[in-house]
C-alpha positions in Angstrom: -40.4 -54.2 -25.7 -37.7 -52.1 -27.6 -35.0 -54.7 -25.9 -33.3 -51.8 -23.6 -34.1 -52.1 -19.9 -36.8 -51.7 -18.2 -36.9 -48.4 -16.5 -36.8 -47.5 -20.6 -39.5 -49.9 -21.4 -41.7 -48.2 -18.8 -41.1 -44.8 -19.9 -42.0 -45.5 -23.3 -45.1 -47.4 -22.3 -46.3 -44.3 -19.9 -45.6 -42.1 -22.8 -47.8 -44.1 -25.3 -50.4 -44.3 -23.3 -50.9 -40.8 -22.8 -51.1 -40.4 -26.3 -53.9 -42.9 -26.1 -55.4 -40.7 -23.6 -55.1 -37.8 -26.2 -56.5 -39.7 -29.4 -59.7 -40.5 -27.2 -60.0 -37.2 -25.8 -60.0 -36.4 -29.4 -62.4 -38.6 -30.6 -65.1 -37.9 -27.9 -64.7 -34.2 -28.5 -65.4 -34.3 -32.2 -67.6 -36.8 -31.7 -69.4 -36.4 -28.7 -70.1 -40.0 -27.9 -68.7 -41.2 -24.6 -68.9 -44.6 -25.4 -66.7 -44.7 -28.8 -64.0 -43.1 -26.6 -64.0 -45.1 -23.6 -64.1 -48.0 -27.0 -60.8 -46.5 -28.5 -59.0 -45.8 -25.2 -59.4 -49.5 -24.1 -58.8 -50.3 -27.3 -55.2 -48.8 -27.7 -54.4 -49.3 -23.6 -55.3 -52.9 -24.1 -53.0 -52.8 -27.5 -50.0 -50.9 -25.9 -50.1 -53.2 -22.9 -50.3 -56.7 -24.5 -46.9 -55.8 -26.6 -45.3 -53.6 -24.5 -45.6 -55.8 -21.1 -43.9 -58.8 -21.4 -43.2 -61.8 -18.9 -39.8 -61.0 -17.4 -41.1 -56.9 -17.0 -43.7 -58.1 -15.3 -41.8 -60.4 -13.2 -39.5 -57.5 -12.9 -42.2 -54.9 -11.5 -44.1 -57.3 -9.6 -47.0 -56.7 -11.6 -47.9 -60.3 -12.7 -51.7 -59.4 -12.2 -51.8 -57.0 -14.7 -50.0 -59.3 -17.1 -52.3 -61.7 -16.9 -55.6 -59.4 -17.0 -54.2 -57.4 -19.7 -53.5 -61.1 -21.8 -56.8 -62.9 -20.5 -59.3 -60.6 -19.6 -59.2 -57.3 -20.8 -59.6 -58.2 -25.1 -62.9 -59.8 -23.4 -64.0 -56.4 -22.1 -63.4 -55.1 -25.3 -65.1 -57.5 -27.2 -68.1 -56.3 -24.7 -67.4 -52.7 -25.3 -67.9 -53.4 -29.3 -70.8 -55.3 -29.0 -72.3 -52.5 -27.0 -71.3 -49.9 -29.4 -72.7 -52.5 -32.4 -76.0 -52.5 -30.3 -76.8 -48.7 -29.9 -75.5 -48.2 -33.6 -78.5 -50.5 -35.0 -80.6 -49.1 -32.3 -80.6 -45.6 -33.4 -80.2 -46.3 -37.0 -83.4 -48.2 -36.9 -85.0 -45.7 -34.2 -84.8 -42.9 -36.8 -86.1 -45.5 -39.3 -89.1 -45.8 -37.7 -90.3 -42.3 -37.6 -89.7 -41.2 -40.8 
């Protein structure tokens, strides 16, 4: 990631994620919607993991799996997480529409 080794690599990893954890924590208690949370936590994990992970880590760590779900599969879950959100935004905008 930062080209040191990767006990440093990890450590800088862990310590972006939990500020991940604390923008999301953030965002749901200002904005009280679970869903936009959950949306910005994957969101950032998914983004700290697909640059920070890289093959020889991985290969490193034994953690191959997670290289390949955070590259192929999780950016899909996102997408389905957005879509969702998309959805219940239209929903209520035109819900309060209709009874006006």
């Amino acid at each position: 990631m930062f080209w040191s080794g990767p006990s440093s690599d990890l450590k800088i990893i862990i310590f972006l994620l939990v500020i991940s954890v604390a923008v999301a924590s953030f965002v749901y208690f200002k904005t009280k919607k679970i869903l936009l949370g959950v949306f910005i936590l994957s969101v950032l994990s998914n983004l700290i993991l697909f640059y920070g992970m890289y093959y020889q880590f991985a290969e490193y760590y034994n953690i191959m799996w997670l290289f390949k779900f955070v590259r192929k599969i999780w950016p899909y879950m996102n997408l389905a997480l957005f879509i969702s959100l998309i959805i219940i935004f239209f929903k209520n905008k035109y819900a309060k529409n209709k009874n006006k």
